[in-house]
N, C-alpha and C positions, 0 to 999 in steps of 0.2 A: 789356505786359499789366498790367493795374490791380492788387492786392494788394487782396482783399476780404477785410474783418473784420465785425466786429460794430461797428456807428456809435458813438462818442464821446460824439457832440455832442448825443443826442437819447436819448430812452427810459426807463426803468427797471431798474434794476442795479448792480452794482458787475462792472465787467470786469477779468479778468485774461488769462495767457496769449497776449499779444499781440492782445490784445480779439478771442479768439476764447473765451474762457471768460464766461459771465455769471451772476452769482450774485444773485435776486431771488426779492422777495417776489411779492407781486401787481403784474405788467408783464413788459415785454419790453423788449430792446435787438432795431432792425431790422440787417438787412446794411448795406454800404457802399453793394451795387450796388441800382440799381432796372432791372425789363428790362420790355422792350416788346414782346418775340416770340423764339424761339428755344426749345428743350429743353435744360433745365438739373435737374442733381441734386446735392446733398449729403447729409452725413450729422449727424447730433447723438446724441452720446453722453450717456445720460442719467446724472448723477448722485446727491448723496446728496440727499436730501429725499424729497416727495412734491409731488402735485399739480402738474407739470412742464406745457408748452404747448410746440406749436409754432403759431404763427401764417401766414397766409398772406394780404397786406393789401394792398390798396388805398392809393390820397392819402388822406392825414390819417385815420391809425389811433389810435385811442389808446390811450397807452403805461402806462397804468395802469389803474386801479380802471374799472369799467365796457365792458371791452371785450364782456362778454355782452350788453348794449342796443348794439354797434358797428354800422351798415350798411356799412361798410368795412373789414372783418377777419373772418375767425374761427377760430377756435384749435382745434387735436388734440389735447385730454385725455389724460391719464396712463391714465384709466379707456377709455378707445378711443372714448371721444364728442366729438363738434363740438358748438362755442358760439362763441357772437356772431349774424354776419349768417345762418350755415347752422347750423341745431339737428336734430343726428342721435345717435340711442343707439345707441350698439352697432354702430357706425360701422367701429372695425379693435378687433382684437383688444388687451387692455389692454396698457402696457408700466411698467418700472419702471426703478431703479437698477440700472446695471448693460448695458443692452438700448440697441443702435448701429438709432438710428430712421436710414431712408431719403426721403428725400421728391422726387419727378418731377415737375417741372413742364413739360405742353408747352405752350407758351402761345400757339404758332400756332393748334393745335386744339383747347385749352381744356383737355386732355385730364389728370390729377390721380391718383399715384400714391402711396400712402404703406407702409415695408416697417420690417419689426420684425426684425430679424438677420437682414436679407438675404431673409425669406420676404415676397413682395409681399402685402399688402391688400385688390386688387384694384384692375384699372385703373376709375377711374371717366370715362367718354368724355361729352368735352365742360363737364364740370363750372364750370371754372374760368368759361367763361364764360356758364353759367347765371346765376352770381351778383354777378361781375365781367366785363360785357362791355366797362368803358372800362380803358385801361391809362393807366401802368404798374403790376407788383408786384412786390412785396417781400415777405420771407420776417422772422420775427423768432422768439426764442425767450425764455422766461421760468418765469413763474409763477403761476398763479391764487390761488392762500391768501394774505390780508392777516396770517397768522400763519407765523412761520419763514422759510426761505430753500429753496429749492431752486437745483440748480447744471446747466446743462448747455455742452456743450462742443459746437461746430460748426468742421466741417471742408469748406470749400467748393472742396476741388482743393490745397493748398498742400505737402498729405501724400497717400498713398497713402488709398486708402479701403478699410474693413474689407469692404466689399462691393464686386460689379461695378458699375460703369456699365450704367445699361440701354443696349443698343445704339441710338445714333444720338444716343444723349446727350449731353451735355456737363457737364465739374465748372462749378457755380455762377462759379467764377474764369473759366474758359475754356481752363485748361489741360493739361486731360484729354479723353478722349473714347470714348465707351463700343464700343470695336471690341472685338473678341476673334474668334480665328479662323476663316476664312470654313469652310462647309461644304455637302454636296451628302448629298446621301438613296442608296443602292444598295442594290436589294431582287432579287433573281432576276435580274442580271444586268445592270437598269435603272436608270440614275442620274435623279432626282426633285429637284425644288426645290419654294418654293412659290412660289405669288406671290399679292401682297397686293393686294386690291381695295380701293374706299371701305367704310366703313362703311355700310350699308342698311337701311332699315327692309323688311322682307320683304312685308309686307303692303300691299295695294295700297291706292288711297284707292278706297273703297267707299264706292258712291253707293245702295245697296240691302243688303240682310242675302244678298243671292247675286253683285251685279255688283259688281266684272268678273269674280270668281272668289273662290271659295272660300264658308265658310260662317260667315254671323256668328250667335250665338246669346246671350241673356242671361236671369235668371233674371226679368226683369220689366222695363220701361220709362214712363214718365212718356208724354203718349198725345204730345204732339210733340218727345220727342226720343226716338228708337227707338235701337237698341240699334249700329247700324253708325257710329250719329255718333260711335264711341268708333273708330272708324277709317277716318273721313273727310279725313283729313289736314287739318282744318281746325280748330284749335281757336285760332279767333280771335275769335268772341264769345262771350256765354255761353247761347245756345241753340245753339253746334255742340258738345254732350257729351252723353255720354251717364246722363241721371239715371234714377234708382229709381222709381220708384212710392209714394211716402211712405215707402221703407224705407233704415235705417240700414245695412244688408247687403245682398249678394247677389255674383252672380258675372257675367264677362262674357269671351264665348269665340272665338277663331276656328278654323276646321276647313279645314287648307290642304288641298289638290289630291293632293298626297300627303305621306310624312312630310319632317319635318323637324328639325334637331337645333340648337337654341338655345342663344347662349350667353350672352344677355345680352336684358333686356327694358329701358321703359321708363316709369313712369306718369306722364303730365301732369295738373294739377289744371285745375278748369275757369277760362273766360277770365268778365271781365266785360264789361259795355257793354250791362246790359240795366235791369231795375229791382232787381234783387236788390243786396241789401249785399255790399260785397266781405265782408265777415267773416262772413254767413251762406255765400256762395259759398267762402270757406276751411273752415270747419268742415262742408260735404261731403266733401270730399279723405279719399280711404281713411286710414285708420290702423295697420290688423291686417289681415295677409290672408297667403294661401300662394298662388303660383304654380304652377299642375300642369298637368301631359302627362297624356294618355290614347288609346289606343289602340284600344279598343272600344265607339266610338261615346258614350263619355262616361260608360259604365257603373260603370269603375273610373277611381282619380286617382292619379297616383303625384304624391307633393309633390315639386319642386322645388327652391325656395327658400321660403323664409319671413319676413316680416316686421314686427316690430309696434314699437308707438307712434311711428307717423311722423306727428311733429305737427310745427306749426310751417311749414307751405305758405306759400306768396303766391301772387294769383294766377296762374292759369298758368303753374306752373311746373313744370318738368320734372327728376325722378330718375331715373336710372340703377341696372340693380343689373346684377350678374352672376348668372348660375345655375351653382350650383357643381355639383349632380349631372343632369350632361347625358346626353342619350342620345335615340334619333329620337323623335319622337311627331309623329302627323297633327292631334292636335286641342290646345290649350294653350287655360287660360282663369289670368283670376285673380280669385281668390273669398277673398272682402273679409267678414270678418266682426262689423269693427266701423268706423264712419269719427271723425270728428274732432268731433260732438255735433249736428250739424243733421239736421233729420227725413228729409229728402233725403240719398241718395247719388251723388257723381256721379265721373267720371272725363273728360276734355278729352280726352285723347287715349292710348291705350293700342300701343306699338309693339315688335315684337320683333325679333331679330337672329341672324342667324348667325355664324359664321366669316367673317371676310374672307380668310382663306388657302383656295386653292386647290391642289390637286399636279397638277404640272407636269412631264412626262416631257424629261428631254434626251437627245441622239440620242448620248452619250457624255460622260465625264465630263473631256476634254481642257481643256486652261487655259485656252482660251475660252469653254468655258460656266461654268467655274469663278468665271471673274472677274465676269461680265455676271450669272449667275442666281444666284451661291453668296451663303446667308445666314451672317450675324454670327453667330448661335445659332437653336435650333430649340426655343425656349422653350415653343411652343404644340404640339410634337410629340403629344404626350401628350392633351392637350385635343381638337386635330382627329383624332386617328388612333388614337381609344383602342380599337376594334375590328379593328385591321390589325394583321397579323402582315407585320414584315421580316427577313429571313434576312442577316443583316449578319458579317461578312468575320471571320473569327481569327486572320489573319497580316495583318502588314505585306511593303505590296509596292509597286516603282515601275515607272511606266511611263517609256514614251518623253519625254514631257515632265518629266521631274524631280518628278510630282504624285507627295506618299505620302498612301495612305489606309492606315486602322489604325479596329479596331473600340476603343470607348472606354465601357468597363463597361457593355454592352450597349445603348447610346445611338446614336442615328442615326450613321451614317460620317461622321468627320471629314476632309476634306480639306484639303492645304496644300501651299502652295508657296514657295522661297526670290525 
């Protein structure tokens, strides 16, 4: 197995520490490795300075001055913003000196994880290849200020990491891997697992503001593109969106069949291929808006999530968020209060998400369903079952197969075996 550092031969810095330390101004030194598929994590301990980067890069990055004009890079600010190829404010939460960043790459499913003392950022699903869908990548670390030095230090597997491996992961080197011990659910008597489905857009592609179901609604429409072409699952030219009525605002809702409990939404900007400039067609794309549930027919909104100054679109392109305060609702819209400067407002395609876990009853908690259904951890316990009550075990005890369960600071039952 390969020895990954921080590259010699290429980059910006002065490396120390077995070129796992790099001390620069404005640039980066990349890794050793470049990968083509797999889930991979490490970690970078940030140093003294300021204005610290982690990079996430494409062929031919550049390792200096102008990596914010880059189409093949873009860098996680000290301040928790993206720059280069993706421009986000307020992106993760800020970090400094001191603070062991995490960063996940799954690059089968494009899927983009970044974690500040072991507390995650949020999984962003699919990301990597919204913006990179040719490989390979590479990961680099530096500095943005052409004033001073900043220092950080990356550990790609060679040492113990200050944090877990997400589970199914792998250290950057390859010689770690994110297991930790298996476990099963027991509530009243019933052992539970979960099981994970695909990711889904819930929403059907609607060929009407009613068919095939549910109910679409907006605060106005453009007179040929009505308000369901924001969930037509077709956002391939630039009359399948759905635009405003000459207004810079408004909102745009679906009303499912009964409730539901979201955890994650998505907005796409609109597509071109018609006569409109693509840069009047970018400066529609929301900018300001909240996400809200409601339950009584639209009367009240409870916010969500919220988000503003998302500039910087291409078109059709598609962001990810999570919604951090979940809870059922029958009706969800998201109401856009200001967009990106053009008289129009539009959205390509608007879609939302549930849980992909499922609970899963086993007919006993014996070492064969232990092995085949038991999870690595029950990360998402909390998020899918925040209204379940489970009555979980105060003694340790074994059964006939040598399995011990043991309740563990009131956290789902862990189980294991030799």
């Amino acid at each position: 197995m390969a020895i990954v550092t921080l590259d010699s031969s290429i980059g910006t810095g002065t490396l120390s520490n077995g070129n796992l330390t790099n001390t620069a101004s404005n640039g980066i030194r990349i890794s050793t490795e470049w990968k083509n598929s797999g889930k991979w994590y490490f970690e970078a301990s940030v140093g003294a300075g300021t204005s610290h980067r982690v990079d996430i890069v494409t062929t031919n990055p550049v390792f200096g001055s102008g990596a914010s004009s880059s189409s093949t890079q873009f860098f996680w600010s000290n301040n928790g913003s993206l720059g280069g190829a993706v421009t986000r404010t307020s992106f993760t939460a800020p970090y400094a000196t001191g603070d062991i960043l995490g960063v996940a790459l799954n690059i089968d499913h494009g899927d983009l994880e970044f974690f500040i003392n072991g507390i995650s950022q949020g999984k962003n699903i699919g990301f990597l290849n919204d913006f990179f869908p040719h490989k390979p990548i590479n990961i680099g670390v530096g500095g943005s200020a052409s004033t001073g030095t900043r220092t950080m230090t990356v550990n790609f597997g060679a040492s113990d990491f200050s944090h877990n491996i997400p589970k199914e992961y792998y250290s950057y080197d390859g010689s770690q891997k994110g297991i930790i011990g298996k476990a099963l659910l027991l509530s009243n008597e019933k052992t539970y697992s979960l099981l994970k489905e695909d990711v889904k857009n819930v929403i059907p592609a609607m060929t009407s503001n009613t068919i095939p179901y549910g109910i679409v609604r907006a605060s106005g429409f453009y007179t040929t593109t009505p308000a369901y072409y924001g969930f037509n699952h077709n956002n391939t030219t630039e009359s399948q969106a759905w635009i405003t009525n000459a207004s810079k605002n408004g909102w745009l809702s679906y009303e499912f069949t009964s409730k539901k409990r979201l955890v994650s939404y998505s907005v796409s900007s609109q597509m071109s291929g018609g006569s409109t400039s693509n840069a009047t067609l970018i400066n529609r794309a929301p900018k300001d808006w909240t996400f809200e549930g409601s339950n009584d027919d639209g009367i009240t909104w409870s916010i969500l999530d919220t988000q503003t100054n998302q500039t910087s679109w291409t078109i059709g392109q598609k962001r990810n968020f999570l919604i951090s305060k979940q809870n059922f609702y029958k009706i969800y819209r998201i109401n856009v209060f200001a967009n990106n400067g053009d008289t129009y407002l539009s959205i390509g395609e608007l879609e939302m998400f549930e849980s992909p876990y499922n609970l899963i009853e086993m007919p006993s908690h014996k070492k064969n369903n232990f092995v085949q259904y038991g999870e690595d951890s029950f990360t998402e316990f909390n998020t899918i079952f925040a209204s379940k009550n489970y009555i979980l075990q105060d003694t340790i005890s074994e059964n006939e197969e040598g399995l011990w369960t043991a309740q563990l600071n009131r956290k789902p039952l862990s189980i294991s075996f030799d």
